[in-house]
C-alpha positions as CSV (number, residue, x, y, z in Angstrom):
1,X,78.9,134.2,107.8
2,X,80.6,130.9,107.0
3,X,78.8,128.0,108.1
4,X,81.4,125.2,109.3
5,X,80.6,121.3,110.4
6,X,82.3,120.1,113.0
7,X,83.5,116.7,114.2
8,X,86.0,114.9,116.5
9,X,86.7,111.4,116.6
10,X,87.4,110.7,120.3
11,X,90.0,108.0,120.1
12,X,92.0,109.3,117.7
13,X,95.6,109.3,118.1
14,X,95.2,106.9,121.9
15,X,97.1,104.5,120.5
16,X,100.3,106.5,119.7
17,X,102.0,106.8,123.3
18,X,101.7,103.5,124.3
19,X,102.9,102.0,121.3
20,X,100.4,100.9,119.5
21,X,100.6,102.5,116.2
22,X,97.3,103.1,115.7
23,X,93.6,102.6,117.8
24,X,91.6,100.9,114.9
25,X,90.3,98.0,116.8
26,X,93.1,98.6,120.1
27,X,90.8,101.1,121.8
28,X,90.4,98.8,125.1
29,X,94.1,97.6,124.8
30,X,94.8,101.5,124.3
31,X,93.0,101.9,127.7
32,X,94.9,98.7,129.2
33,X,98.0,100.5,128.5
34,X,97.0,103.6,130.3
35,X,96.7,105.5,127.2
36,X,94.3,108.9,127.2
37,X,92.6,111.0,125.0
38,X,94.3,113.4,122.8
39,X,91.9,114.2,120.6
40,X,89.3,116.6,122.4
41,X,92.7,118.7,123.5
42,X,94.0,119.5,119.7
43,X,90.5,120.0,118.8
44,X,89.5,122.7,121.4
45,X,93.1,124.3,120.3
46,X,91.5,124.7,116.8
47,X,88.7,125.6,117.7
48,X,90.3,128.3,119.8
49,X,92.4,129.5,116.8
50,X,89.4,129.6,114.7
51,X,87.5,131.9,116.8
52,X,90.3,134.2,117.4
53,X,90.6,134.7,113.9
54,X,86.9,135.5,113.4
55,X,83.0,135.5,115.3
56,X,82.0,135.5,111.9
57,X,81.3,131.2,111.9
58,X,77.8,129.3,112.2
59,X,79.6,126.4,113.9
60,X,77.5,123.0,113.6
61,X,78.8,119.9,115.9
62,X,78.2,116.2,117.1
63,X,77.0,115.7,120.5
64,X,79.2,114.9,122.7
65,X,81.7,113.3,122.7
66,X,82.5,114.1,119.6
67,X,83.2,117.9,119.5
68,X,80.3,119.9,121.2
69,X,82.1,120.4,124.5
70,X,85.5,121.3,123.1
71,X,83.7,123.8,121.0
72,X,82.2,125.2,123.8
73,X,85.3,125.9,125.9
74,X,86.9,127.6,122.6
75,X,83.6,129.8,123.1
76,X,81.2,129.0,120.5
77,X,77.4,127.8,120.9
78,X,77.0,125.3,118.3
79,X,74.3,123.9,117.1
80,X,74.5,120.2,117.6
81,X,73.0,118.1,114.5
82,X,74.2,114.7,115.2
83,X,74.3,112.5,118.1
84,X,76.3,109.9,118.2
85,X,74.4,106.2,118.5
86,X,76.0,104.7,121.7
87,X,79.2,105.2,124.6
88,X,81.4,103.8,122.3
89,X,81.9,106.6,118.6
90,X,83.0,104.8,115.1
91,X,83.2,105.5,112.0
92,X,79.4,105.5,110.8
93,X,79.4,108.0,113.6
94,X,81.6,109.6,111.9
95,X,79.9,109.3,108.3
96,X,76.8,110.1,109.5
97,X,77.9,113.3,111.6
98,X,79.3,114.4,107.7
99,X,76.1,113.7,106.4
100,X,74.2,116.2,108.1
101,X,76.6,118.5,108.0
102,X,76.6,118.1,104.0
103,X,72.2,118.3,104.4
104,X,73.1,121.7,106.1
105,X,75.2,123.0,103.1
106,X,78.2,123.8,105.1
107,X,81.0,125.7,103.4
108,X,83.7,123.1,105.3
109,X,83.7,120.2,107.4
110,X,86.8,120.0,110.0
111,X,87.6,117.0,111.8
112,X,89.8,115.9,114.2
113,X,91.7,112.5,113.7
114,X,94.0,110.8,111.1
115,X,93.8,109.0,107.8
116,X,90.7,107.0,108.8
117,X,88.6,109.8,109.9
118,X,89.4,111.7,107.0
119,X,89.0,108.8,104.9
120,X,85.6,108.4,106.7
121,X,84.7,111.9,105.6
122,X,86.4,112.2,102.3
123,X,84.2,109.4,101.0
124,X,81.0,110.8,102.7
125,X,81.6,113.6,101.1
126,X,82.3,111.8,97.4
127,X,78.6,110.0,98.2
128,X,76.9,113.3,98.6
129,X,78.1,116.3,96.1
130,X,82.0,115.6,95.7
131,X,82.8,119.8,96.3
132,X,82.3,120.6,99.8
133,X,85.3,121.2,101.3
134,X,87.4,119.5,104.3
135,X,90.1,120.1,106.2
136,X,91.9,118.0,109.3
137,X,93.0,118.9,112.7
138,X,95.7,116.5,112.7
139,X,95.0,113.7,116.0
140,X,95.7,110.5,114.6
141,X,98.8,108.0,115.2
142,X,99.4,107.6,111.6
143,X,98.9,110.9,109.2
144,X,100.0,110.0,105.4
145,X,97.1,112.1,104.0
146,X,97.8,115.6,102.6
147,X,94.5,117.1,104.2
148,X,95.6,118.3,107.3
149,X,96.7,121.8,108.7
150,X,100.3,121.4,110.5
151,X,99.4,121.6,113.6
152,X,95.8,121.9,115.2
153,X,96.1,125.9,115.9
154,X,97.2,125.6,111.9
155,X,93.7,124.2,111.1
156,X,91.9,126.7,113.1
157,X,93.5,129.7,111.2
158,X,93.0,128.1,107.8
159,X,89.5,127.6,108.5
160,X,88.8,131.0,109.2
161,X,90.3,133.0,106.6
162,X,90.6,130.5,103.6
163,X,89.3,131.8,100.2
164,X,89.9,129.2,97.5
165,X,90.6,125.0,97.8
166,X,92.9,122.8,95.7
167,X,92.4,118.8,95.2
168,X,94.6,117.1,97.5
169,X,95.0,113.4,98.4
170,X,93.7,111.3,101.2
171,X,95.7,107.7,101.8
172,X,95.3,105.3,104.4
173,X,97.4,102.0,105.7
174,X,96.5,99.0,106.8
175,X,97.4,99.3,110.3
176,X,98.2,95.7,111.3
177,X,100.4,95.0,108.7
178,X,102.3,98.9,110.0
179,X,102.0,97.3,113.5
180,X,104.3,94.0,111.9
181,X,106.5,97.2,110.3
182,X,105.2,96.8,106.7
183,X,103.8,99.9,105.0
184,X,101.1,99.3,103.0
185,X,99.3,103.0,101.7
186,X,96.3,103.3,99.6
187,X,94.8,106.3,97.8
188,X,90.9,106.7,99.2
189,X,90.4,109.8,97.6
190,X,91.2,113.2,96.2
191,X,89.1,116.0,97.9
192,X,88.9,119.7,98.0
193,X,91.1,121.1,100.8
194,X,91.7,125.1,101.5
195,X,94.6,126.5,99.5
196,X,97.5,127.6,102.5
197,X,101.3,127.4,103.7
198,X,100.1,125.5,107.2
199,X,99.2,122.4,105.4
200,X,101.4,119.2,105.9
201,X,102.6,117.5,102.5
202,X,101.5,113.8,101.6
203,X,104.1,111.5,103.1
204,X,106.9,110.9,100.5
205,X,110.0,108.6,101.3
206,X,113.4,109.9,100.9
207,X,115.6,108.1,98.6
208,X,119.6,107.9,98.6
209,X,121.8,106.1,100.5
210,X,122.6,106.0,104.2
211,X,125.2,103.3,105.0
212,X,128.2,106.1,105.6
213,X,125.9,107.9,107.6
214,X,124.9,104.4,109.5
215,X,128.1,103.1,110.0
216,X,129.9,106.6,110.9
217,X,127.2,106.6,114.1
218,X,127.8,103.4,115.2
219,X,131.9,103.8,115.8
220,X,130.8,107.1,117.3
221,X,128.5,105.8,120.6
222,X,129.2,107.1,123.5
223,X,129.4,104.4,126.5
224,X,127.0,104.5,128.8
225,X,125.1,106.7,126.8
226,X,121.0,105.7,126.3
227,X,119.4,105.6,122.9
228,X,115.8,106.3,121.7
229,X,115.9,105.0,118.5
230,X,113.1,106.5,116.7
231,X,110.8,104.3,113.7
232,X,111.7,105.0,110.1
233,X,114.0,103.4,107.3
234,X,117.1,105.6,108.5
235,X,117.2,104.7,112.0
236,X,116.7,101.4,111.2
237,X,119.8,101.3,109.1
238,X,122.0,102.5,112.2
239,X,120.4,99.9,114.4
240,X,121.5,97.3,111.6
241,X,125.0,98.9,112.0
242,X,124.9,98.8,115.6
243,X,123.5,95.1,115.6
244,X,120.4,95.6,117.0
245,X,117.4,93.5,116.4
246,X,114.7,96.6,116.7
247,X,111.1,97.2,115.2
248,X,110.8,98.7,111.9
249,X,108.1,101.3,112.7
250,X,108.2,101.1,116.4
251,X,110.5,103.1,119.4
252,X,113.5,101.3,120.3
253,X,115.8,101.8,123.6
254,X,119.5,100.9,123.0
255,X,122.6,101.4,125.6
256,X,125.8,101.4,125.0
257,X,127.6,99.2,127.5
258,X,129.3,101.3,130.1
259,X,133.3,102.6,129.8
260,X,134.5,99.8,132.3
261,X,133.0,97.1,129.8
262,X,133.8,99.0,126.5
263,X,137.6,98.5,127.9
264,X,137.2,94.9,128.8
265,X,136.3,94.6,124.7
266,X,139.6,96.8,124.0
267,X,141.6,94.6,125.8
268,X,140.3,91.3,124.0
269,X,137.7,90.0,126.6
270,X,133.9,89.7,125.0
271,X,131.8,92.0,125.5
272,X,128.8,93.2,123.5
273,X,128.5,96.5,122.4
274,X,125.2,97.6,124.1
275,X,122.0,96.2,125.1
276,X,118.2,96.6,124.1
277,X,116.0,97.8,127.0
278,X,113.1,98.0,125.2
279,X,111.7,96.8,122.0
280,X,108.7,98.9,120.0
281,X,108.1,100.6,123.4
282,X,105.4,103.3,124.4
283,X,105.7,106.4,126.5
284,X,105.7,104.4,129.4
285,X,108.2,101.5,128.8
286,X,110.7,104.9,127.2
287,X,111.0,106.6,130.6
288,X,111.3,103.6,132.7
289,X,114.8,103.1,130.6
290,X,116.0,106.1,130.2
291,X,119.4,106.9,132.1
292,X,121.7,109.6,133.3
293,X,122.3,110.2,129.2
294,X,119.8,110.2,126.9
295,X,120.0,110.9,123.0
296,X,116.8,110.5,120.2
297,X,118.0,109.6,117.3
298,X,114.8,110.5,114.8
299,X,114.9,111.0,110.9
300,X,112.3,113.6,109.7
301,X,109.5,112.0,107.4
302,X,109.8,113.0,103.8
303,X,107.5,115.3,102.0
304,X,106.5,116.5,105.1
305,X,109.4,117.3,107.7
306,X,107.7,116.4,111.0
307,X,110.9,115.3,113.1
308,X,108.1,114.4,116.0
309,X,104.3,113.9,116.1
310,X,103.4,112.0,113.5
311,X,104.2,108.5,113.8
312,X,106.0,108.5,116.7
313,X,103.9,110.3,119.7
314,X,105.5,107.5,122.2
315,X,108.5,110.4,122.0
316,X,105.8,112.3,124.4
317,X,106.7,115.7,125.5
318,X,108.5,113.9,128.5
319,X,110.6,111.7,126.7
320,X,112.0,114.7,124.7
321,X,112.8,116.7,127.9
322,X,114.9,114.0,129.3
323,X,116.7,113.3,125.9
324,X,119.0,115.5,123.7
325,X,118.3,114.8,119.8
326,X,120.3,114.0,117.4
327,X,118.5,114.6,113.5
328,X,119.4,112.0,110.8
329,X,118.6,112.2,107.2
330,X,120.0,111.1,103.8
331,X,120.6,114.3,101.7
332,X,117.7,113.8,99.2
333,X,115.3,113.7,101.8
334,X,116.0,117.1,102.8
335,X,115.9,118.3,99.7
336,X,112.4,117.2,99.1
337,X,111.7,119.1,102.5
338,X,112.8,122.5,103.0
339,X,112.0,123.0,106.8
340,X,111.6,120.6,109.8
341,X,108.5,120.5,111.8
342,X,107.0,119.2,115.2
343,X,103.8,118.6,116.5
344,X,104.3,117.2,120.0
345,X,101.4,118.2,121.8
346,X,103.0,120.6,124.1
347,X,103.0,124.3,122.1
348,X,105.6,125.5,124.7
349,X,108.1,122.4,123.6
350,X,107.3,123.1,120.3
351,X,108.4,126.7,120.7
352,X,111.5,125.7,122.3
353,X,112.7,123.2,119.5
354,X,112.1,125.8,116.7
355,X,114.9,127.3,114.9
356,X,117.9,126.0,113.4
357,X,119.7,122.8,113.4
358,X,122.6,120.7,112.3
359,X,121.2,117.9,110.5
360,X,123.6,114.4,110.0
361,X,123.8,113.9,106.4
362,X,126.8,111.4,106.2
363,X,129.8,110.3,108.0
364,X,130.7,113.6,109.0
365,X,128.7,116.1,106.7
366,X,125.6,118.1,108.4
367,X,123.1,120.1,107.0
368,X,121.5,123.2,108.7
369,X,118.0,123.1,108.7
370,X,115.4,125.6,110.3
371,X,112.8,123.7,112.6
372,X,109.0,126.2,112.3
């Protein structure tokens, strides 16, 4: 029987919707903004995975609510070994949780959250023995760190059948210096992590150039048309081609100014070329501007190939619904990829935007790529 610690750090991932980049230290603001939990949802679809790949688990957890409910509903009866200290979790919640997982001898700890959670129990860990095991049920905003299953029902599976572990990295940012659209990443520790397929690379960024690419989208906007401008280097290069003063790292909303005034410009009146409805916006702010025509425009993240869930979970399930998307990358990029992924939340939207896809790779080249 394999004896597995369990935790789940609450607010994980609250911040991504609303805009915020992250919840270290924006919890209430988080709240302000109408932002929910996401956590507890991808950890009880672990959990679920896990347990129908085997019965065979001792299953230890935190009280809640940090994971004992959630396993519960995926129909274990764990033994609960930590309680957390008061209404609000944090990270010595988080430490401690590990540390009595790690008194127990557990074979693997799983956790939901991002880089600071598995920072939180990758150095735990390090303090202890430096050889049990982790793995992460991917929750956070921000997920740089090569510890984590692709998606949460990824995790579960891993969990249950894995049979040998490899050292792979854990990095974190300094999330108020991402939040001013600086990346700052730091190596917190290399930790044992199950050898499988389902686990996302460590963030890599794609080189090679993009101004063709950039420029050939720009002459190419349709009027009228609405924008989601998604966060990354490559977007942000068409956004400097189509004069837009946007956010780095954050979601932008960009329209094209209507036929009647794209003629006006043709015929040698002013008129600018579109107009910015909203600036790093969250879910929220995103719908409210969306129009009769909607288009993403999103880059996949190299190393890893998630087109949407990580770093940009203000592109909510709803957003993508109303929008048709439009995939840009340089060439290299892809090439350091392979496949595309998503992690949006919503497993039946997931299923729907597998498969294959044309990919912009220039001013008129495109790639096909398979989406899994």
């Amino acid at each position: 029987m394999r004896r597995i610690g369990f935790v789940c750090n609450p607010i994980a991932g609250m911040g991504g919707r609303v805009g915020l980049k992250g919840t270290d230290g924006k919890v209430e603001e988080a709240r302000e903004r109408g932002a929910e939990p996401r956590a507890p949802e991808r950890a009880t679809e672990a959990l679920s995975a896990l347990r129908e790949r085997t019965t065979d688990v001792e299953l230890l957890a935190c009280a809640d609510p940090m994971g004992a409910s959630e396993a519960r509903a995926a129909g274990f009866s764990p033994e609960v070994v930590y309680e957390p200290s008061g209404e609000e979790t944090s990270a010595a919640d988080t430490r401690a949780a590990a540390r009595e997982f790690l008194e127990r001898g557990v074979e693997l700890v799983l956790f939901v959250g991002g880089d600071g959670t598995a920072t939180d129990v990758a150095e735990t860990i390090d303090e202890r023995d430096g050889g049990t095991p982790m793995l992460g049920v991917p929750a956070g905003v921000k997920v740089y760190s090569s510890v984590f299953g692709v998606t949460p029902a990824d995790a579960g599976r891993i969990a249950a059948s894995f049979e040998t572990t490899e050292p792979r990295e854990v990095s974190d940012i300094d999330e108020d210096a991402y939040r001013e659209g600086e990346v700052h990443t730091t190596l917190r520790a290399v930790v044992d992590v199950p050898v499988a397929e389902a686990l996302q690379s460590s963030k890599q960024l794609g080189g090679g150039s993009v101004e063709g690419l950039a420029a050939a989208f720009a002459e190419e906007v349709e009027p009228g048309t609405t924008y989601v401008l998604a966060p990354g280097s490559t977007v942000g290069a068409i956004e400097e081609a189509l004069g837009v003063s946007g956010s780095p790292l954050g979601v932008d909303v960009w329209r094209a100014v209507p036929e009647s005034e794209a003629a006006d410009s043709r015929a040698g009146r002013e008129a600018e070329r579109g107009e910015l409805l909203v600036r790093d916006g969250g879910e929220r702010e995103i719908l409210e501007a969306l129009g009769d025509r909607n288009v993403i425009v999103v880059s996949p993240i190299g190393g890893q190939g998630f087109v949407f869930g990580r770093g940009n979970q203000q592109l909510s399930p709803d957003v993508i619904r109303r929008c048709e998307v439009e995939i840009v990358a340089s060439r290299s990029k892809l090439d350091t990829i392979g496949v595309l992924r998503v992690d949006t939340g919503d497993p039946d939207l997931d299923e729907e935007l597998r498969g294959w896809t044309r990919v912009r790779v220039g001013r008129v080249e495109r790639r096909m790529m398979q989406v899994v």
